[in-house]
N, C-alpha and C positions, 0 to 999 in steps of 0.2 A: 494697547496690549489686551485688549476685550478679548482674543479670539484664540486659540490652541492652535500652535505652528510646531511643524516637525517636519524636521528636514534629515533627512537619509541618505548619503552619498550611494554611489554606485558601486566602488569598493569595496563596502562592507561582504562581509563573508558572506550573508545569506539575505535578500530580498528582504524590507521590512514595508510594510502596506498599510494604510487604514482600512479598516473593515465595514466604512459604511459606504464604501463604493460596491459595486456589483460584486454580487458572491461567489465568486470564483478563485478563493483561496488556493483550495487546491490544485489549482493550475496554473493561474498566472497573476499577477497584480489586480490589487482591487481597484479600479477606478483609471488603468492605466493604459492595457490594452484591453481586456475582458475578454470574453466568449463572446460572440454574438449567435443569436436564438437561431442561426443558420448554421452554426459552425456544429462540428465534429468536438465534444468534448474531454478531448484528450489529456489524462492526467499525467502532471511531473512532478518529480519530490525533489529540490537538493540533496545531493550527495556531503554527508559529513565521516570521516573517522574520528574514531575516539580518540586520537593524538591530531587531529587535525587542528595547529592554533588561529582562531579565529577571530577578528577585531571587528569590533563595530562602532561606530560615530554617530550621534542624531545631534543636531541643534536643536532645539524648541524656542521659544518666547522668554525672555527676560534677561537679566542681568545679574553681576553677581552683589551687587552694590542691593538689588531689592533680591535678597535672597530667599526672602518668604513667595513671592511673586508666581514663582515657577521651579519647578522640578520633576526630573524624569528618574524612574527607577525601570529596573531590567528583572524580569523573570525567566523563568525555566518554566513550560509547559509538556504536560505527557499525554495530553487531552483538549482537545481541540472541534466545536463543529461551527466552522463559518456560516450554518446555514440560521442556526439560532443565534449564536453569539457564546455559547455555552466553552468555558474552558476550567482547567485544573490546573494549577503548581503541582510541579513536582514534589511530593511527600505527602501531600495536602488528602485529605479525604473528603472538601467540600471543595463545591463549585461555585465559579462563580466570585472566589475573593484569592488574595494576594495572601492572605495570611496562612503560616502554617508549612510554608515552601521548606524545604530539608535541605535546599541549595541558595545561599547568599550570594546575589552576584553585586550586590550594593554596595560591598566594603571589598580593604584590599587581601589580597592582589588581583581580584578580577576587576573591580571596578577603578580603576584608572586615573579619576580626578574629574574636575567642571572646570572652565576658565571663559572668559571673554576675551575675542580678541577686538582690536580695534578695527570697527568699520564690517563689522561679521554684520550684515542687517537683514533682514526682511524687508524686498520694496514690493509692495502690491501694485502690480503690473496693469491694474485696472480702472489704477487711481492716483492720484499725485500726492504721495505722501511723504512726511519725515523717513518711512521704516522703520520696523521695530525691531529692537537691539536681541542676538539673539547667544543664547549661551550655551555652549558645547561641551557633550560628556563624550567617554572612552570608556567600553568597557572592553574585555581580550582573555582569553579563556580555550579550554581544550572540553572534550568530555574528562580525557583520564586527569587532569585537574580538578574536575569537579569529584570523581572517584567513582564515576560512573562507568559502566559493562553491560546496559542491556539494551542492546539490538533493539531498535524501531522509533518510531517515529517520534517526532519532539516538535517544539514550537516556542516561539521568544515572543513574549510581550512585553514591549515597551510602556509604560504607561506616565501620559504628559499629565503633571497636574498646572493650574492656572488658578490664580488667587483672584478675585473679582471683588473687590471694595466694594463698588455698590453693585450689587446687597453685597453683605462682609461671607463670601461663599468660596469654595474648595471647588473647582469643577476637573473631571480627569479624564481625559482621554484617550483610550487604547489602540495602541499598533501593533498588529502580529504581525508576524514572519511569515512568509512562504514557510511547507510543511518538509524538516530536515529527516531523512532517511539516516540514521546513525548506524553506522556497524563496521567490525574490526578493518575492512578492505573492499575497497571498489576500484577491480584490477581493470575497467574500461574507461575509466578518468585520470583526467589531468589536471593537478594541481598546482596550480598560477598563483605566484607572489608577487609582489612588488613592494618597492620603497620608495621613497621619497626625499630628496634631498633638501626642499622647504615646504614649508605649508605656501598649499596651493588654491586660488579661490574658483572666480570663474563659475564654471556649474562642476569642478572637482572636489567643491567643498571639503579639503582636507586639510589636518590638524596634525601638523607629526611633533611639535614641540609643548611644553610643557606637561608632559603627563609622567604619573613614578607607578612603579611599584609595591610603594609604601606609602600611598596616598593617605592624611591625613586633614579629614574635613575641618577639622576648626583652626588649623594653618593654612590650607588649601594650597600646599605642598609636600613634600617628601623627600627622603634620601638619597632613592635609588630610579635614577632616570631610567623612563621608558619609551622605546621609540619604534612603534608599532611594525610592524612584514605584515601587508595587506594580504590576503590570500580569497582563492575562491577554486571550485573543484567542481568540473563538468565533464560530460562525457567526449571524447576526440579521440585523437591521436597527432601524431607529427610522423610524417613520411619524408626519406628524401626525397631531392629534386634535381633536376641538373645545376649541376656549380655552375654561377657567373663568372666573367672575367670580367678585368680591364687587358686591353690590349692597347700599347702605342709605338707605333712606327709608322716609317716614313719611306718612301720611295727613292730608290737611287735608280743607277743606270741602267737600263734594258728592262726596266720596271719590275725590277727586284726589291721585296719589302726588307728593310729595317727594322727589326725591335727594339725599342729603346725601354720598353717598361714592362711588365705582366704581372697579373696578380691575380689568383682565384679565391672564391670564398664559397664556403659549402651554405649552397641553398635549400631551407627545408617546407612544408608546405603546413601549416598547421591547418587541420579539419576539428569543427566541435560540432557535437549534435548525433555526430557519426556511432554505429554500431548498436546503436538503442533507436528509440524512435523520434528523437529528435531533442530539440530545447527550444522554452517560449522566448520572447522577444527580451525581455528581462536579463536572462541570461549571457545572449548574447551584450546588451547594455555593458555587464558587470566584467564577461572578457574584456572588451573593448577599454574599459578604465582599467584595466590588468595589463594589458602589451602598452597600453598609450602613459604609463608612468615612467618616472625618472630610468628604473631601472626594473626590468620584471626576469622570472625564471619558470618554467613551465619543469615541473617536476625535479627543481634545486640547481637545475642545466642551464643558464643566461642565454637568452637571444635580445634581436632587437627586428624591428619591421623594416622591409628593404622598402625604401620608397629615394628615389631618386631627385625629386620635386621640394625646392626651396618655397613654392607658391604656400600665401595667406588664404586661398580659395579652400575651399570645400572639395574636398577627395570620395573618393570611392575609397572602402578599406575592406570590405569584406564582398566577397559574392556567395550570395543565401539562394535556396532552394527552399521548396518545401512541397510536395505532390500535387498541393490543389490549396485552394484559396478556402477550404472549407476546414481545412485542416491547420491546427492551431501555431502547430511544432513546427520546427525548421532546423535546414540545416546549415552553416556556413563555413566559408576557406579563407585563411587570406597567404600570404608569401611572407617567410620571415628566414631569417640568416643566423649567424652566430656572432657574437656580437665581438668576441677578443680573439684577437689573434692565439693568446697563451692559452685557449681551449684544445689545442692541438698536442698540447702534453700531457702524458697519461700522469698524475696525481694521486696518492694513494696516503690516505683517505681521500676525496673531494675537496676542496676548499670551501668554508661551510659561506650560507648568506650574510654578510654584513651587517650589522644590525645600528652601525654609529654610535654605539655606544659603547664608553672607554673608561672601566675599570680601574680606581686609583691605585688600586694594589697590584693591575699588574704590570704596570710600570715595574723597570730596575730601581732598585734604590739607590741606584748609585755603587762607586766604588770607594774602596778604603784610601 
């Protein structure tokens, strides 16, 4: 564990990157796809509202057994330039340090808990190793939780720290965020949740069990269980499509058909990227873990992806555009359905998102 590991699912609400890859924050991941010195540099900001709840996951290096080892803390930035490195906390009137922030996101209820699971590891892919044990934090938050209202641009830093025995030294690592556009409504996005019915590994690195609302660090648990609604909000829309059927029958005499079965299902077309000038590659990544979870909802509405094929191969799922190779943006479509038949009934209110979590109290108590 000599080295500083941070790992990011693709879920998270908003792109989190190292900054000592190519400086193209502003546009798209550091180190992941970049700009190339040919390309057209075209800027994107994620899309956040101020009610928007948003969850994030990082693994980094250690364990909780060596709890001095390693640790990650999560910031609120208002100020931001990838090109130096230079950043602010929010509240803060220096640069440059963590101290002074007017927004906690360390303790609860934003900050969520730390845990190990068994067999979470880091294997270096370039070497034959044990793997190093890695321990995962939660943190989940809105703006208007934090008590924030002012329109423009923000920035999350992660910051890993790693204990290094010889010599006896502190070294920390920071990870910013792709740069959040916050404001009351962004009437040309769609906001994609999902959940998760277990923790899932794989490259979907996710955690939906052990985290509270009342996270207590020197128990390293709490009361009130938390069980996160992934979300992420980009530009698109959904259009109808022509409904599919199934149709079955058979032929009788003078080759007259038979019906023996029918069933249509309203098919719809999801488009992202659309109506603005497109989304980097990234984005598209973090749909893609949005529709491919247990259960997802594209503005609180349930669908599911029509795919026909039981095959373990490798699929096409999206078909992307983008005007020219020199341009960074893109756009993509893929076919998606509704997922329950009992969407067919008008409902008033909605029935809200599920969250699996069951309130002692609102059970009956029983009767006399």
């Amino acid at each position: 564990m000599s080295n500083p590991i941070g790992l990011f699912p693709a879920s998270n609400s908003v792109y989190i990157s190292d900054p000592t890859g190519l400086p193209v924050l502003g546009q798209s991941p550091f180190g992941v796809y970049g700009i190339q010195n040919w390309m057209y540099p075209a800027k994107y900001q994620s899309k956040v509202t101020f009610d928007d709840k948003m969850n994030f996951i990082a693994h980094v290096q250690g364990d909780v057994i060596g709890e001095q080892n390693s640790d990650a803390k999560m910031y609120l930035c208002d100020y931001y330039d990838p090109n130096t490195g230079t950043y602010k906390v929010i509240g803060s009137s220096i640069y440059n340090t963590t101290a002074g922030s007017s927004v906690d996101l360390n303790s609860a209820p934003y900050f969520k808990g730390k845990q190990q699971l068994v067999g979470n590891s880091y294997l270096n892919p370039l070497s034959a190793d044990n793997g190093t044990p890695l321990k995962t934090f939660m943190w989940a938050f809105s703006f208007t939780d934090l008590s924030l209202s002012t329109s423009g641009t923000y920035y999350l830093l992660v910051m890993n720290k790693l204990h290094l025995d010889e010599p006896n030294t502190d070294t920390y690592t920071p990870y910013f965020s792709e740069p959040m556009m916050v404001q009351a409504a962004w009437p040309k996005t769609l906001l994609f949740q999902s959940t998760f019915n277990t923790n899932k590994s794989d490259n979907w690195n996710i955690v939906v069990t052990g985290w509270w609302n009342d996270y207590n660090p020197s128990t390293r648990t709490g009361t009130q269980t938390y069980t996160p609604i992934f979300q992420n909000r980009c530009e698109g829309y959904v259009i109808d499509y022509d409904p599919k059927a199934v149709q079955v029958s058979y032929l009788q005499q003078s080759y007259q058909a038979l019906q023996t079965f029918g069933k249509w299902v309203r098919m719809k077309t999801l488009k992202i990227g659309e109506l603005e000038t497109g989304i980097p590659p990234h984005i598209l990544e973090a749909i893609s873990a949005q529709i491919l979870a247990d259960t997802y909802y594209i503005n609180g509405y349930p669908y599911i992806n029509f795919n026909t094929s039981n095959s373990t191969q490798l699929g096409d799922m999206w078909k992307s555009r983008r005007p020219n190779d020199a341009y960074p943006l893109l756009y993509a479509s893929t076919m998606i359905m509704e997922k329950y038949q009992g969407q067919a009934a008008i409902v008033t209110p909605p029935p809200p998102i599920p969250t699996r979590y069951f309130d002692p109290a609102s059970f009956s108590p029983g009767f006399a």
